[in-house]
C-alpha angles and dihedrals in degrees: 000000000000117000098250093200094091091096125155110247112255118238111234107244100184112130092251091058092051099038104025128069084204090139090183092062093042091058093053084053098054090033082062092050093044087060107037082055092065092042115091105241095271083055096053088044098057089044095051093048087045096053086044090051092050091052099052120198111034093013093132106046076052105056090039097057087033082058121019098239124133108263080236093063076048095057107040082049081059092043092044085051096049098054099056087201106076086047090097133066148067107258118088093187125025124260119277101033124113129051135328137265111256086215090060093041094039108043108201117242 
């Protein structure tokens, strides 16, 4: 399987990073996203919605234009964060998604 963490680092959006030269803001934002590009995707999930969490109002809206990621990955990460439980575990996805099996499509003649 290819290694997946080769991902191109995502450009802050957010409106102090396009109108302000605050360089000090503009290197949290990429330090985020420096991060967030070496996390699997349940990893990037809980940082974002911590980070979310840590903001308050408009979190959010926030960590979704500072990283790219759907205000809804942002969410379940909060929601993730916010029931301890699920917290354990292997599994990043549950069992019986993906594709399937070309023995079970194709059966062989």
């Amino acid at each position: 399987m290819a290694d997946q963490r080769h991902q191109a680092l995502h450009r802050c959006g957010c409106v102090l990073c396009r109108r302000s030269n605050d360089l000090e803001v503009q290197q949290e934002h990429e330090a985020i996203n420096r991060v967030l590009v070496t996390l699997d995707e349940r990893g990037r999930r809980l940082l974002a919605g911590l980070l979310a969490l840590q903001h308050g109002r408009g979190g959010i809206q926030r960590l979704s234009e500072i990283t790219g990621l759907s205000r809804m990955t942002i969410r379940r990460g909060q929601r993730e964060i916010e029931r301890a439980d699920t917290l354990g575990g292997t599994r990043l996805r549950r069992p019986g998604g993906g594709r399937r099996r070309l023995e079970k499509k194709a059966p062989a003649w």
